[in-house]
C-alpha positions as a printed Julia matrix, in Angstrom:
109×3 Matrix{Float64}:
 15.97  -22.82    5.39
 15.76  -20.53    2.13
 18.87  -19.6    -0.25
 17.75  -16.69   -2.52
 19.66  -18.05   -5.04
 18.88  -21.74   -4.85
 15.41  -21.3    -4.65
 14.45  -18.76   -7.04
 12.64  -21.64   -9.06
 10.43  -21.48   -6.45
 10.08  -18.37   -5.59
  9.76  -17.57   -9.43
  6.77  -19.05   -9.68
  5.14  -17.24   -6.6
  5.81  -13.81   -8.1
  5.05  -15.58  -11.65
  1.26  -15.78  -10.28
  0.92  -12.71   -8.8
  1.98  -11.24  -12.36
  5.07  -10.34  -12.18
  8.06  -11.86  -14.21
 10.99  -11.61  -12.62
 12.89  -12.39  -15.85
 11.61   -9.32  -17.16
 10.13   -7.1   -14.59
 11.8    -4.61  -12.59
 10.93   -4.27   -9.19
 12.83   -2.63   -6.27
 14.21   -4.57   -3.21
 11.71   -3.31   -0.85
  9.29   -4.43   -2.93
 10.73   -7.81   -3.95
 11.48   -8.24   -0.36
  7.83   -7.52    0.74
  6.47   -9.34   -1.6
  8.63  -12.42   -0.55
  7.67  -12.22    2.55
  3.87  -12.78    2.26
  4.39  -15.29   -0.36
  6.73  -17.33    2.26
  3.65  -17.19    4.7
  1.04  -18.12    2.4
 -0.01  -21.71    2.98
 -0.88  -21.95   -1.06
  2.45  -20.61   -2.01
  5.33  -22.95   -3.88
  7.75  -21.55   -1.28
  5.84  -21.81    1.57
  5.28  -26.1     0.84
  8.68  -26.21   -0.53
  9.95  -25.32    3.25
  7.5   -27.06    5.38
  8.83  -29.58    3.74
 12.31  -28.95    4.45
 11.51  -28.08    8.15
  9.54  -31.35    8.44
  9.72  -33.35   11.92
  7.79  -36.51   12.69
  5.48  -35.37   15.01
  6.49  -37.36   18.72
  4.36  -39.64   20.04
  4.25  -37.84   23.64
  1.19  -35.61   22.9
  3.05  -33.09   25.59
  6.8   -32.87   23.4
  4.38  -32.02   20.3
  2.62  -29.3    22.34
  5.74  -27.75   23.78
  7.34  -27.83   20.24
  4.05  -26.15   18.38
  4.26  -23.73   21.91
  7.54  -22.5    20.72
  7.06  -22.04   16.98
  4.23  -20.37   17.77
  5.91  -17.84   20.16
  8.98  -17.47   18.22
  6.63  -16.29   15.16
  4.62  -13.72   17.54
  7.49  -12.18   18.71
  8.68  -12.44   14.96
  5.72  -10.63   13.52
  4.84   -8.39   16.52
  4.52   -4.79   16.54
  6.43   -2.52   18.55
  5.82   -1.84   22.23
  3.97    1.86   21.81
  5.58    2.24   25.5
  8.71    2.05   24.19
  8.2     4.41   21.51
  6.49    7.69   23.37
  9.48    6.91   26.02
 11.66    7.66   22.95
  9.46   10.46   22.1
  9.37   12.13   25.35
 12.93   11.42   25.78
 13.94   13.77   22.45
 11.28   16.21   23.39
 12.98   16.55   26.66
 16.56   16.7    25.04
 15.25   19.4    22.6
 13.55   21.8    25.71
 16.92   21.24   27.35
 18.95   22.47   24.15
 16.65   25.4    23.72
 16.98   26.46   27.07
 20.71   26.19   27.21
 21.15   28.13   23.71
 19.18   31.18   25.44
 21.74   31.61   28.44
């Protein structure tokens, strides 16, 4: 629910505060990007009301349908924002490491 180009209004504005002009500042994409980013999840941000009002629902009366539709925002933003499984990573890791013993030893045959 954001169009970079339709929005930059908003958007404009967020960087506009943090002092940066984006009518006359250079900034690289990684940090435009970043920057972006924590301005769409800050609650005081102009793009962050601008699209909870876009994503609006009336909230159900069946207390249990609200609950299991907060449930999966919720989830879907901590597997969103989560960090990488560190399992996953020294697997990797160990993985190479054994690729790299089995190299050397092959290259002194």
């Amino acid at each position: 629910m954001f169009d970079i180009n339709l929005d930059y209004k908003y958007y404009y504005a967020d960087f506009y505060k943090l002092g940066i002009d984006l009518n006359k500042t250079y900034i690289d994409w990684w940090t435009f990007n970043s920057l972006l980013e924590s301005i769409m999840i800050d609650e005081n941000s102009t793009m962050y009301k601008v699209i909870s009002y876009r994503t609006y629902e009336k909230p159900s009366k069946n207390i249990k349908i609200q609950e299991e539709k907060e449930h999966k925002f919720r989830m879907s933003m901590k597997r969103k924002y989560a960090l990488p499984n560190m399992n996953d990573s020294e697997n990797a890791l160990e993985k190479l490491w054994s690729y790299v013993e089995k190299k050397a030893g092959e290259n002194k045959s």
